[in-house]
Structure formats: structure tokens, C-alpha cells
TIMI-2910 file (N, C-alpha, C, CB; in pm, 1 decimal, decimal comma, always signed):
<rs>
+----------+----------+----------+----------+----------+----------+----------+----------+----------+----------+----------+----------+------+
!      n_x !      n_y !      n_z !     ca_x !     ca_y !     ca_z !      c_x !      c_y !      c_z !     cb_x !     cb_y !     cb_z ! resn !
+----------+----------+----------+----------+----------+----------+----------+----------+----------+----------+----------+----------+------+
! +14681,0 !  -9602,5 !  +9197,1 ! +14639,1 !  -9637,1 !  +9063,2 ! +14564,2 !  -9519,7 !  +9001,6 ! +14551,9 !  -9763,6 !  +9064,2 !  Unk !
! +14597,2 !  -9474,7 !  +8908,0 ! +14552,3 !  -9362,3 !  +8857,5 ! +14406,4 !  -9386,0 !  +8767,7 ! +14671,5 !  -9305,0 !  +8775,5 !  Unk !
! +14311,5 !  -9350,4 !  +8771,9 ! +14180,4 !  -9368,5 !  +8710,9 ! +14216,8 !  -9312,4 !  +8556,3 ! +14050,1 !  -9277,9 !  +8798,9 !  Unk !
! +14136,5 !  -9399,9 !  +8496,7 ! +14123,5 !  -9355,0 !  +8334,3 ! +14049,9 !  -9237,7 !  +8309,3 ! +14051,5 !  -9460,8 !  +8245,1 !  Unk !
! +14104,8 !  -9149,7 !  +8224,8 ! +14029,6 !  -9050,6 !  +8150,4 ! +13880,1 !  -9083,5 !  +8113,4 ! +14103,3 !  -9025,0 !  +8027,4 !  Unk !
! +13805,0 !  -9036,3 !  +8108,8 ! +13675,2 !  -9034,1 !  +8045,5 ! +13644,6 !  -8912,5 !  +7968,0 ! +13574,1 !  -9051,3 !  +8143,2 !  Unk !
! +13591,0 !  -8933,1 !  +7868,0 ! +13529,8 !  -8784,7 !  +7751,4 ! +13369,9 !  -8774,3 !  +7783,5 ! +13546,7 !  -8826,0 !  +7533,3 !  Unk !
! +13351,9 !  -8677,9 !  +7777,7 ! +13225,8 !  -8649,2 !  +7802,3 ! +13108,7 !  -8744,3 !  +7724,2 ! +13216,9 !  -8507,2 !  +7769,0 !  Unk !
! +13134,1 !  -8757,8 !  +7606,8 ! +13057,5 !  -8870,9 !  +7544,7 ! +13155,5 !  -8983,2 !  +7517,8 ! +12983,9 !  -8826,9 !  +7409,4 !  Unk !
! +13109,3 !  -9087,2 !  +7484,7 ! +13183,7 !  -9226,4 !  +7414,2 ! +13242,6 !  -9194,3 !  +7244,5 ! +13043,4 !  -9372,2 !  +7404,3 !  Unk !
! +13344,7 !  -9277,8 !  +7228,4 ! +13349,0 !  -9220,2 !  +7082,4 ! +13337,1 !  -9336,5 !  +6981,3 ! +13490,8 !  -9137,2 !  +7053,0 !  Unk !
! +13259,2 !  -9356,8 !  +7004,6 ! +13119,4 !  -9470,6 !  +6874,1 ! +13111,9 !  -9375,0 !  +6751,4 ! +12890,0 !  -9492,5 !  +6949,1 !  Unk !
! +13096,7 !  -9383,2 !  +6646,1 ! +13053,1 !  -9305,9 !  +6535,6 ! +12879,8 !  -9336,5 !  +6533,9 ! +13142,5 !  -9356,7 !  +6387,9 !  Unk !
! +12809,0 !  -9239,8 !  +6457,8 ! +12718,9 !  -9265,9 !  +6453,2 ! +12655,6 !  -9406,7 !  +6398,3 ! +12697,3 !  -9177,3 !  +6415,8 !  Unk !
! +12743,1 !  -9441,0 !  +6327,0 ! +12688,3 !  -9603,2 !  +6257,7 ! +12644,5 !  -9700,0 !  +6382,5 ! +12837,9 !  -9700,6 !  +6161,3 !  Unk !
! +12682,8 !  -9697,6 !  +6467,3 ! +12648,2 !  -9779,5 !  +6513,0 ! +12535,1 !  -9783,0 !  +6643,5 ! +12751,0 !  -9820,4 !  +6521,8 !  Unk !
! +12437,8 !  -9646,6 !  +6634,3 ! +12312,0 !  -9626,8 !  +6656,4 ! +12248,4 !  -9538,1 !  +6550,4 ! +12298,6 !  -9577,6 !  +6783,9 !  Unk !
! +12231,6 !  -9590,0 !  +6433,3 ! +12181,5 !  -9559,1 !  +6324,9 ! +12049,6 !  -9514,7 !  +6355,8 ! +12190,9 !  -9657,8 !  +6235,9 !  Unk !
! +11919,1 !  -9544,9 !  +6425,1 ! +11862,8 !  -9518,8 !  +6451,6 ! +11821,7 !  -9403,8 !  +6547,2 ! +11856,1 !  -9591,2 !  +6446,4 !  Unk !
! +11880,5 !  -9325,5 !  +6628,9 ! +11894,5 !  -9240,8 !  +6710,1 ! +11935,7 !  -9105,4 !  +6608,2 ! +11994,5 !  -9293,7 !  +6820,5 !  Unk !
! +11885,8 !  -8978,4 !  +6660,1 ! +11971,7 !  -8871,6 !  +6624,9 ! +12121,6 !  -8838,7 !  +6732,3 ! +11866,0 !  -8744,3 !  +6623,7 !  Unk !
! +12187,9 !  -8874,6 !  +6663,2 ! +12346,6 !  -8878,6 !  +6705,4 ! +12353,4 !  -8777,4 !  +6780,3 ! +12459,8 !  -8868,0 !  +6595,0 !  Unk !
! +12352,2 !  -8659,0 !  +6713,8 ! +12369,8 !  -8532,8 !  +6795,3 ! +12334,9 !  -8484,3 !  +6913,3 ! +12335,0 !  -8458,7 !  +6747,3 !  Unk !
! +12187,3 !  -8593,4 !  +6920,1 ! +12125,6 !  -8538,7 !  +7048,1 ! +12087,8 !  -8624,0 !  +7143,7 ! +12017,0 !  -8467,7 !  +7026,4 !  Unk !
! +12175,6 !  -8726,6 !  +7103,1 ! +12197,6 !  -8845,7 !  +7212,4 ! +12212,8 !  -8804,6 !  +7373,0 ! +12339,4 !  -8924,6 !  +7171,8 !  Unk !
! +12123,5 !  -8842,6 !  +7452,3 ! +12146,9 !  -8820,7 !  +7660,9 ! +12216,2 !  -8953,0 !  +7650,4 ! +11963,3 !  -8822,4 !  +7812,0 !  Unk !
! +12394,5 !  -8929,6 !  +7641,6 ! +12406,1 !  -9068,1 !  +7696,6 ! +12356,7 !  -9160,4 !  +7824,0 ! +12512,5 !  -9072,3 !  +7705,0 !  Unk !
! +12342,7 !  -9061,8 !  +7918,9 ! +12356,4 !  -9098,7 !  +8084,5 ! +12173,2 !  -9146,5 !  +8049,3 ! +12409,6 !  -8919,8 !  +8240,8 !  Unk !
! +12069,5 !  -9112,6 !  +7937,2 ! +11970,1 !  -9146,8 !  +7981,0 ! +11917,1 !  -9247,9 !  +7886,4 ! +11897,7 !  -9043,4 !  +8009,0 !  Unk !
! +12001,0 !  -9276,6 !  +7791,7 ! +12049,3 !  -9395,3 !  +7642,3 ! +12107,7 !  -9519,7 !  +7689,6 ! +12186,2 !  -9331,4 !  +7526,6 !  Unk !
! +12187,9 !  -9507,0 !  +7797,6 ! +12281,7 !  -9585,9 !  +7865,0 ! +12278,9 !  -9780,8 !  +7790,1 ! +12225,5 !  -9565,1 !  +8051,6 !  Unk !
! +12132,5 !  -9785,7 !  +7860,3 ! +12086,4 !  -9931,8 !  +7814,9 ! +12105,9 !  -9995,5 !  +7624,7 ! +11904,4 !  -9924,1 !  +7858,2 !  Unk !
! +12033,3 !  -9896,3 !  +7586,9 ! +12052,0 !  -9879,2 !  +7430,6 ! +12162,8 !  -9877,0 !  +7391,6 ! +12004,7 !  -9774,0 !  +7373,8 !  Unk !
! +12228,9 !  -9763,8 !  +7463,8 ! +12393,9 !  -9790,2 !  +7440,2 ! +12468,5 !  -9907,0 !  +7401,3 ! +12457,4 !  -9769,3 !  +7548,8 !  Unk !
! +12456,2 !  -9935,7 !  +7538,1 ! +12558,2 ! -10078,2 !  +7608,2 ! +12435,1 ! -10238,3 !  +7491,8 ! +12520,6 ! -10091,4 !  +7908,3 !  Unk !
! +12352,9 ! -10192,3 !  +7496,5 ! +12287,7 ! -10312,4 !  +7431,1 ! +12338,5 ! -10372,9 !  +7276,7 ! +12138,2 ! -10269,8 !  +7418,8 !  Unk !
! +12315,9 ! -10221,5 !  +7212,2 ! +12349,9 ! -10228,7 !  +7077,5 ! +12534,6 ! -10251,2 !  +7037,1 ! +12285,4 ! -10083,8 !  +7019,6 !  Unk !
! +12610,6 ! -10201,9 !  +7083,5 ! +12756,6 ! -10236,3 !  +7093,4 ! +12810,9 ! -10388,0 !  +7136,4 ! +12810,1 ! -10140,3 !  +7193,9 !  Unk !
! +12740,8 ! -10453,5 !  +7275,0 ! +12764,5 ! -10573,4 !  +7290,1 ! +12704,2 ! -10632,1 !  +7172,8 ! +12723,4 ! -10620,7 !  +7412,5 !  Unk !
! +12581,8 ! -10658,3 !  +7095,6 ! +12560,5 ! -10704,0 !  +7041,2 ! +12635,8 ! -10733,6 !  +6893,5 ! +12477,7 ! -10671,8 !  +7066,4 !  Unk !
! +12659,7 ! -10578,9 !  +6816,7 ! +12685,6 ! -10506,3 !  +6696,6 ! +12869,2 ! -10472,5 !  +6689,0 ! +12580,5 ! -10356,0 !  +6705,0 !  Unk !
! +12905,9 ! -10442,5 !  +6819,4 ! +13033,4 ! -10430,2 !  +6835,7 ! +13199,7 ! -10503,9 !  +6825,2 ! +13009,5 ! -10407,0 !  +6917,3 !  Unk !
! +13263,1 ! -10485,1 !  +6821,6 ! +13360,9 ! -10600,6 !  +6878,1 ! +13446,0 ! -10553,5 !  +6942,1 ! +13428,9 ! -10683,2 !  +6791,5 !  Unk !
! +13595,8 ! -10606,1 !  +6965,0 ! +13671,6 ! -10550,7 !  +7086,8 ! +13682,5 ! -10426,2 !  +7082,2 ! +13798,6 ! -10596,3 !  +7107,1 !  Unk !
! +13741,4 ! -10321,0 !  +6998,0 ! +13770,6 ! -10195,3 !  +6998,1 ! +13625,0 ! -10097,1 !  +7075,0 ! +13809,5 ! -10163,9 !  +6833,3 !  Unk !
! +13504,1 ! -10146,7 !  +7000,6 ! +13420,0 ! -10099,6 !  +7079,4 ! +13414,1 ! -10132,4 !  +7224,1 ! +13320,6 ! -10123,2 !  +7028,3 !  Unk !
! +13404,8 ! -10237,5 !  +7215,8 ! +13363,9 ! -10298,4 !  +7381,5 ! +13462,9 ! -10265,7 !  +7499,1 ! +13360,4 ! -10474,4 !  +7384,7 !  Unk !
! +13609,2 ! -10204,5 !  +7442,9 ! +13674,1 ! -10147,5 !  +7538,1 ! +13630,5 ! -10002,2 !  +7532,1 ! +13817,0 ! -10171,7 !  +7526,1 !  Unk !
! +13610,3 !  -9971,4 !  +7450,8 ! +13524,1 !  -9787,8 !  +7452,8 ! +13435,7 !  -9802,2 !  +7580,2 ! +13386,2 !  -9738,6 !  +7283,1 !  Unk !
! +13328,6 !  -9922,8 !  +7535,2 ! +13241,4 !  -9889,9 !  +7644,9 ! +13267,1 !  -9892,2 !  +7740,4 ! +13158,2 !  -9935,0 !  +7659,3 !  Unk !
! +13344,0 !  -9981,4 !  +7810,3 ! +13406,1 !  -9992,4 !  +7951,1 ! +13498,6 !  -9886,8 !  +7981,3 ! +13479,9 ! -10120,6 !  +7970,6 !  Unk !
! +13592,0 !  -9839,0 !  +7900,1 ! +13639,0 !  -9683,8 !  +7896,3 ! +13523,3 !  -9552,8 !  +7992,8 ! +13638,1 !  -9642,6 !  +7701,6 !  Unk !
! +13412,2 !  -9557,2 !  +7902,5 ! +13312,2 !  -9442,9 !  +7895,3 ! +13242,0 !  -9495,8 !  +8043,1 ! +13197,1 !  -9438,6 !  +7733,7 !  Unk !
+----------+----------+----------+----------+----------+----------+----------+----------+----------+----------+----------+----------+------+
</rs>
């Protein structure tokens, strides 16, 4: 079974951590915030990103 690609970051647009500077997002140290705000704010297209990423 071949593993999925991953990109170095997720590809969320900034809208949807409006609060954060986008640019200088640590995903690996955002993680929680991440995953919090998308389940909540998100819907499918996101929520397979995240599980993607």
C-alpha cells in the first residue's frame, strides 16, 4: 500500500486561522490549534486535508 504524499505544510488558506500570522505558522508546534479550529470551522474538504497533512 503505498503511503500518501504529504506537503510540508497543510493547504488551509489563511482564513481559516485568521488569528495567527499565516506565514509564520510552526505547524508541528500549532498542531492542536490546527486540528481544533478546522474540526470545528471546517467541513469535508478541509477535514480530509487534515488527515492528509
Amino acid at each position: 500500500m503505498q503511503q500518501p504524499t504529504t506537503l510540508e505544510n497543510p493547504d488551509f488558506g489563511p482564513k481559516w486561522l485568521w488569528d495567527l500570522d499565516y506565514e509564520k505558522i510552526d505547524w508541528q508546534a500549532s498542531y492542536k490549534t490546527v486540528i481544533a479550529r478546522i474540526i470545528e470551522r471546517g467541513k469535508q474538504p478541509q477535514w480530509q486535508e487534515l488527515v492528509r497533512f
